[in-house]
VMD Tcl script that builds the backbone (N, CA, C; Angstrom):
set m [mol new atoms 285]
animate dup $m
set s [atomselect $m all]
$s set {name element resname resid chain x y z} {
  {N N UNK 1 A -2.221 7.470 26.591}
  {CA C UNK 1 A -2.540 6.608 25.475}
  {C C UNK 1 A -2.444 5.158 25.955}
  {N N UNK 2 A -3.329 4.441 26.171}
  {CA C UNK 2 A -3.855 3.085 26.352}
  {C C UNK 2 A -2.770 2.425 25.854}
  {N N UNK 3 A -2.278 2.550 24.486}
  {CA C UNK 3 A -1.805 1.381 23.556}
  {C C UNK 3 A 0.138 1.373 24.557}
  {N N UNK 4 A 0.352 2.660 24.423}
  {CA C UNK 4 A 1.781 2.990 25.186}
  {C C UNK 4 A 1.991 1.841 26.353}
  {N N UNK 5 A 0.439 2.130 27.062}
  {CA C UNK 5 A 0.537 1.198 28.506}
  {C C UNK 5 A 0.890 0.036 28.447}
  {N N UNK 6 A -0.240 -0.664 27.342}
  {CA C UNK 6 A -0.354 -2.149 27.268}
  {C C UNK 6 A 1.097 -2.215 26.557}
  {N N UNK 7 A 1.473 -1.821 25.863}
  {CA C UNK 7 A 3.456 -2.306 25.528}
  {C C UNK 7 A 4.447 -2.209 27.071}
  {N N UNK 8 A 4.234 -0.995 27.413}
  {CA C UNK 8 A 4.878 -0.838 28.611}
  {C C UNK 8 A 4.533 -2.302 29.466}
  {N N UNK 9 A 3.472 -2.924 29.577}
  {CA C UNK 9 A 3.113 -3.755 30.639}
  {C C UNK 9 A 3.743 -5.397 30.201}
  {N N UNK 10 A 3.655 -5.408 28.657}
  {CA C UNK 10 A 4.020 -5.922 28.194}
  {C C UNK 10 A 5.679 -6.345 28.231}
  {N N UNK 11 A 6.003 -5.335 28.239}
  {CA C UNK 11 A 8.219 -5.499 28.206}
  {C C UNK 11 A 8.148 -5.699 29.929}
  {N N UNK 12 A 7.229 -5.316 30.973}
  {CA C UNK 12 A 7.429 -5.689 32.286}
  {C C UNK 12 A 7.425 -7.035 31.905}
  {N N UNK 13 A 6.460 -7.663 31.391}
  {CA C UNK 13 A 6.373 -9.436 31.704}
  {C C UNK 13 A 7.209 -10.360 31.224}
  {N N UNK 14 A 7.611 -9.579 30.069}
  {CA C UNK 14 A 9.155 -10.419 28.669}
  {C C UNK 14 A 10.327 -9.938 30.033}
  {N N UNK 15 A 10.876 -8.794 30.646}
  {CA C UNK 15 A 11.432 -8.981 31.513}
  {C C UNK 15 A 11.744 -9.649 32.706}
  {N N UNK 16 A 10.392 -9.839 33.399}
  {CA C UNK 16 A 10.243 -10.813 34.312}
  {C C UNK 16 A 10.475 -12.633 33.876}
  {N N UNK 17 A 9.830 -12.863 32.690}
  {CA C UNK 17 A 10.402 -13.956 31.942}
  {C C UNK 17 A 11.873 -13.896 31.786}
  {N N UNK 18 A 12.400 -13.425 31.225}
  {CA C UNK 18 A 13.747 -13.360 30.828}
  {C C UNK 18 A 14.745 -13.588 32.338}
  {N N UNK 19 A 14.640 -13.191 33.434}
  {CA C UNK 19 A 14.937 -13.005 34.768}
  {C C UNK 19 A 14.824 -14.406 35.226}
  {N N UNK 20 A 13.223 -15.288 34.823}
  {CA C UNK 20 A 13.032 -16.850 35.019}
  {C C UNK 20 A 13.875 -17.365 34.278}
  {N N UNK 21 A 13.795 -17.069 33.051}
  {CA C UNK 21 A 14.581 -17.859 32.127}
  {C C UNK 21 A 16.133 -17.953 32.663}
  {N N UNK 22 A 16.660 -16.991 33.020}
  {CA C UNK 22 A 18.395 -16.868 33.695}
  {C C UNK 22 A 18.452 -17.736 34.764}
  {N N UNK 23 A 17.495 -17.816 35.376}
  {CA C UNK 23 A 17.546 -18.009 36.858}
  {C C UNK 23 A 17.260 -19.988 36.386}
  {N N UNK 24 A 16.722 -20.669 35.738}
  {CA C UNK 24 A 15.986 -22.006 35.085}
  {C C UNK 24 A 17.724 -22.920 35.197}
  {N N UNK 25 A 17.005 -24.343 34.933}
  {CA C UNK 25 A 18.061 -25.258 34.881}
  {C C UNK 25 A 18.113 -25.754 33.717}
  {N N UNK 26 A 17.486 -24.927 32.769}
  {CA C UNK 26 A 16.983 -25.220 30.989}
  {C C UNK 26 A 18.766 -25.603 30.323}
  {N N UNK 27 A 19.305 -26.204 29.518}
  {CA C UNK 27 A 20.147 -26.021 28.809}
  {C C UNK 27 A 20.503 -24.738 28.509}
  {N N UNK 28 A 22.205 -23.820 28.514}
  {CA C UNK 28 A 22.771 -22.855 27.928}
  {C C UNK 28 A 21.934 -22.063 26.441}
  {N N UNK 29 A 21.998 -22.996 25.632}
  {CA C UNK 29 A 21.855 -22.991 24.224}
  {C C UNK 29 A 19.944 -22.699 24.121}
  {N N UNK 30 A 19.179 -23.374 24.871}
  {CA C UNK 30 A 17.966 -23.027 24.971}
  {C C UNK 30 A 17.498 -21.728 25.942}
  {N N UNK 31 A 18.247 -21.673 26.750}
  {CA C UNK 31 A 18.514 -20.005 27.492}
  {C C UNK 31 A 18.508 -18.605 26.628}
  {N N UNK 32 A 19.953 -19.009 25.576}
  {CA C UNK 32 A 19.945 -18.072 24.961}
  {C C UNK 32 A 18.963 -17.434 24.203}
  {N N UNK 33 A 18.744 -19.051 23.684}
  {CA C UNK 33 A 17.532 -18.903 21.944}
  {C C UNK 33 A 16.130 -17.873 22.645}
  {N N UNK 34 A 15.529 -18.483 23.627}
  {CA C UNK 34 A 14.713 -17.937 24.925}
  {C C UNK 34 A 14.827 -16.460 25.044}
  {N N UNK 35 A 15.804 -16.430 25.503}
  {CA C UNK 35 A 15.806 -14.319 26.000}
  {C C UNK 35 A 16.002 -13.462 24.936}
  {N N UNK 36 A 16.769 -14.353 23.471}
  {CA C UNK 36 A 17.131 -13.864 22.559}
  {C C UNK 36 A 15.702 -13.348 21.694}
  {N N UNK 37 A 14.780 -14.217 22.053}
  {CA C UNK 37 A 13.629 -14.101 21.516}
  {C C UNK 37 A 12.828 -12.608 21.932}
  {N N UNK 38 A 12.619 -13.203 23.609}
  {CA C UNK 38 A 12.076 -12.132 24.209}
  {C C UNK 38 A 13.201 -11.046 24.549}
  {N N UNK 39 A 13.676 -10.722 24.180}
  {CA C UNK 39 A 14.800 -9.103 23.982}
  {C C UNK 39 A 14.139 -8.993 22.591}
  {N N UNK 40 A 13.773 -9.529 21.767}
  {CA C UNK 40 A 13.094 -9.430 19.882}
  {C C UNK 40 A 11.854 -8.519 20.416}
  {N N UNK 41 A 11.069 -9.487 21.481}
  {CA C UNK 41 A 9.802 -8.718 21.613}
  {C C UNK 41 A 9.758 -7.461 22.083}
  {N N UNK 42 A 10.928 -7.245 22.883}
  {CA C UNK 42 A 10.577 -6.236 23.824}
  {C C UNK 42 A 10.926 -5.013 22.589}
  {N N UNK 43 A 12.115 -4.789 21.557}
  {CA C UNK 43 A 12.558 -4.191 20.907}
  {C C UNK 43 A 11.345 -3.987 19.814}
  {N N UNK 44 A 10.591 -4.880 19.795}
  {CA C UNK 44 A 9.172 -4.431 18.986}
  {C C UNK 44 A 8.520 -3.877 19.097}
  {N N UNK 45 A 8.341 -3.805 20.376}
  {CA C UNK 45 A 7.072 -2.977 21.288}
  {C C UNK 45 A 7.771 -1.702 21.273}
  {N N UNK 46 A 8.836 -1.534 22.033}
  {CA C UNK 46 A 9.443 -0.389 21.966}
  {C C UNK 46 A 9.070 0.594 20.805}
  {N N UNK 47 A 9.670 0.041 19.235}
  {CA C UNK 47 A 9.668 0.726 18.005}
  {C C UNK 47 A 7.715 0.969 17.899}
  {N N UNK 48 A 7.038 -0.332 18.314}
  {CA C UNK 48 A 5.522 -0.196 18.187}
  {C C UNK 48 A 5.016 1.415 19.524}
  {N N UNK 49 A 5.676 1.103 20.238}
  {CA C UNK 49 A 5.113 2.717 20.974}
  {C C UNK 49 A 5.963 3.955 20.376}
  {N N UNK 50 A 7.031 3.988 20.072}
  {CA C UNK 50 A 7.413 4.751 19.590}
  {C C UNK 50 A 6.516 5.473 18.390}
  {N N UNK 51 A 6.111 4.701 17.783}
  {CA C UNK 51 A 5.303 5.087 16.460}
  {C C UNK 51 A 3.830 4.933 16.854}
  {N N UNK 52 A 3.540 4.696 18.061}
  {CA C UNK 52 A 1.933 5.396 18.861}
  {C C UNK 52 A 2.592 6.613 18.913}
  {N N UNK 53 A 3.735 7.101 19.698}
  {CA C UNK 53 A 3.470 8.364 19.949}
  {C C UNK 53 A 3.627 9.086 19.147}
  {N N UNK 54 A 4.057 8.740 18.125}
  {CA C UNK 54 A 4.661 9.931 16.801}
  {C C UNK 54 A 3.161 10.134 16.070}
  {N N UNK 55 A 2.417 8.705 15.957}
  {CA C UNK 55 A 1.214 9.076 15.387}
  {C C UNK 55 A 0.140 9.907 15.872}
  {N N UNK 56 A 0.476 9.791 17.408}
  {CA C UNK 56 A -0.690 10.493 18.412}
  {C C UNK 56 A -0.389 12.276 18.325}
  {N N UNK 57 A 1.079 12.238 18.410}
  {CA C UNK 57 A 1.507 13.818 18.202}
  {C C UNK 57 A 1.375 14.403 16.544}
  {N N UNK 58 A 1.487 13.549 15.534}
  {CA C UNK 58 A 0.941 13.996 14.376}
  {C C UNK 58 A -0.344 14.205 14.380}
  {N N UNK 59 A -1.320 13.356 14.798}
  {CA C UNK 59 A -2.883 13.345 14.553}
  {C C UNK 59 A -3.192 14.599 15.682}
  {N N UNK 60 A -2.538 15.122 16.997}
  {CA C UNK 60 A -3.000 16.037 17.147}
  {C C UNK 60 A -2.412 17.540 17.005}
  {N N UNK 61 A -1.858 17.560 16.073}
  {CA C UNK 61 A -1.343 18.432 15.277}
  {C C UNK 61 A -2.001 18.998 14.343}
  {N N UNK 62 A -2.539 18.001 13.963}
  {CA C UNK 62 A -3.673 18.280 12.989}
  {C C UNK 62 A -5.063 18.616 13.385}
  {N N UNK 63 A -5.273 18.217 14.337}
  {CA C UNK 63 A -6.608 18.838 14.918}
  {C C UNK 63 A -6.291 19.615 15.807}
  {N N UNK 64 A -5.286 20.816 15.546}
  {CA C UNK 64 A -5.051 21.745 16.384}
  {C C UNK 64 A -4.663 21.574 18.271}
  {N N UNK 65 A -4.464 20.419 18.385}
  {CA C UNK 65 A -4.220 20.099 20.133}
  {C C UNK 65 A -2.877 20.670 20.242}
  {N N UNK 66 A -2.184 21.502 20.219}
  {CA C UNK 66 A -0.472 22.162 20.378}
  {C C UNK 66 A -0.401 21.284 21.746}
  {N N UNK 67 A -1.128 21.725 22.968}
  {CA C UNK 67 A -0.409 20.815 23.587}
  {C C UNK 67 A -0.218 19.470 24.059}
  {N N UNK 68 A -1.423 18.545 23.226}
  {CA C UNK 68 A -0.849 16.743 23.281}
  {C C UNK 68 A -0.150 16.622 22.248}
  {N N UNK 69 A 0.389 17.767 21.221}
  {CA C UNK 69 A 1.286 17.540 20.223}
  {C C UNK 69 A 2.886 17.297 20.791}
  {N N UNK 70 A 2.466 18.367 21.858}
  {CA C UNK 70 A 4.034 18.756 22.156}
  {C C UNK 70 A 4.248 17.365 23.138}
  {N N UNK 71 A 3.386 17.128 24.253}
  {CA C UNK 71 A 3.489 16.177 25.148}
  {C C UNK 71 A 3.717 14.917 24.827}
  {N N UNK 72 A 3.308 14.750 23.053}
  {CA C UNK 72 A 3.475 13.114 22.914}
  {C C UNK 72 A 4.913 13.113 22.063}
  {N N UNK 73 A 5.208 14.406 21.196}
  {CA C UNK 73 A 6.383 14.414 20.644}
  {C C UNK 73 A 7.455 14.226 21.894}
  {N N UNK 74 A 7.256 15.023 22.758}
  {CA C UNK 74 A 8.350 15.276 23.666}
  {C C UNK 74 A 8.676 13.487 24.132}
  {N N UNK 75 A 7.803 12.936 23.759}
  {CA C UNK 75 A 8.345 11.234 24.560}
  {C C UNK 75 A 8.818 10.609 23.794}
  {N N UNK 76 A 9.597 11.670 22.556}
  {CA C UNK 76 A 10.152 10.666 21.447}
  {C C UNK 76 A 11.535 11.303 21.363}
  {N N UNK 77 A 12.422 12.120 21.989}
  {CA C UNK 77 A 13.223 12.359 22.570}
  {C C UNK 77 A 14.308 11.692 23.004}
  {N N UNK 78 A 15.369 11.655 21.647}
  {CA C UNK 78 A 16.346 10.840 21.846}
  {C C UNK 78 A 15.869 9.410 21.127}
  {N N UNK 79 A 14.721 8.879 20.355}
  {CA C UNK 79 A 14.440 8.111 19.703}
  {C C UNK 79 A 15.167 8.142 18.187}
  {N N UNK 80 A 15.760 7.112 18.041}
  {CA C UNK 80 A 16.961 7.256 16.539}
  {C C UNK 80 A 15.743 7.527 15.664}
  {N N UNK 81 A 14.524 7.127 15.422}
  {CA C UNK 81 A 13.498 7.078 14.288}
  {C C UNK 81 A 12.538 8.478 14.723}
  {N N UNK 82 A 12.783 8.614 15.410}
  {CA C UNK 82 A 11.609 9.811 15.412}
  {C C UNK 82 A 11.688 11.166 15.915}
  {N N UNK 83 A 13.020 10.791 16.285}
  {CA C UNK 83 A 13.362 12.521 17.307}
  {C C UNK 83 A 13.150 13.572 16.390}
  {N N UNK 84 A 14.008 13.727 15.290}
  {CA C UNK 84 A 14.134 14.786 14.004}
  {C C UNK 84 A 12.985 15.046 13.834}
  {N N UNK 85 A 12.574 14.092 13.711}
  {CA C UNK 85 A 10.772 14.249 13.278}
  {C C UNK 85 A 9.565 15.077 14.126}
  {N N UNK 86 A 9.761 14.716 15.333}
  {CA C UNK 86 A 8.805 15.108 16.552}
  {C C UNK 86 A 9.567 16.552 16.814}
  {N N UNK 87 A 10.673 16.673 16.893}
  {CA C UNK 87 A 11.250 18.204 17.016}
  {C C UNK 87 A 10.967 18.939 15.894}
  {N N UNK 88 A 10.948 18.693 14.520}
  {CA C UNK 88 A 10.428 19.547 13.543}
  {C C UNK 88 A 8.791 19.807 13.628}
  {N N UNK 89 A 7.872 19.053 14.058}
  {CA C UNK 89 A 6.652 19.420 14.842}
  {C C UNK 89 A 6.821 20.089 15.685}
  {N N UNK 90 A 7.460 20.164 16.728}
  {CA C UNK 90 A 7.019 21.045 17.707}
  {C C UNK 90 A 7.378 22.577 17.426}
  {N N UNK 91 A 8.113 22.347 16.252}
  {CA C UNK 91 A 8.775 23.751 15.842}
  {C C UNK 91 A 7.482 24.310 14.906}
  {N N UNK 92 A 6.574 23.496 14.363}
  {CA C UNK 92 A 5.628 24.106 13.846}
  {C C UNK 92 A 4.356 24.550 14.296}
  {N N UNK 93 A 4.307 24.247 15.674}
  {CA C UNK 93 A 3.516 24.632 16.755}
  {C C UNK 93 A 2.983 26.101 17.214}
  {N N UNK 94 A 2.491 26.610 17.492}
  {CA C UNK 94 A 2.213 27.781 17.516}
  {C C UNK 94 A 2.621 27.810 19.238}
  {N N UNK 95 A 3.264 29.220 19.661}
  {CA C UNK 95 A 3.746 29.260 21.084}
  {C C UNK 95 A 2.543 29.694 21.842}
}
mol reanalyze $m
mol bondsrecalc $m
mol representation Tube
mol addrep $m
């Protein structure tokens, strides 16, 4: 799933920022505000792929795909918002 990537590629670059930002001769107080921000973004994206994959494993659930159901649930595994959820799908899966 495309959208997974571009977040994934995305928290690479807020990381690599955040790494400049530590490493900068910026003021303490503007450091913080800075990473505090981008740690915001990265925790967005996160919850934003999280809920690609829950949607991708619902939508192919429904059009009968059992196994990109199981493959996209399974990457939600240990997710506080979606685990319960993606495991009660896969339980409705046909073996």
């Amino acid at each position: 799933m495309s959208a997974a990537g571009c977040i994934d590629a995305a928290a690479a670059g807020l990381r690599s920022q955040i790494e400049e930002i530590r490493q900068s001769e910026m003021p303490e107080a503007r450091k913080t505000r800075q990473i505090a921000s981008r740690e915001q973004q990265i925790a967005s994206g996160i919850r934003m792929r999280a809920t690609c994959w829950f949607n991708a494993a619902v939508g192919s659930f429904n059009t009968h795909k059992a196994d990109d159901a199981r493959m996209y649930a399974a990457k939600l595994d240990g997710d506080a918002q979606y685990a319960d959820r993606a495991r009660d799908l896969i339980a409705q899966l046909p073996r």
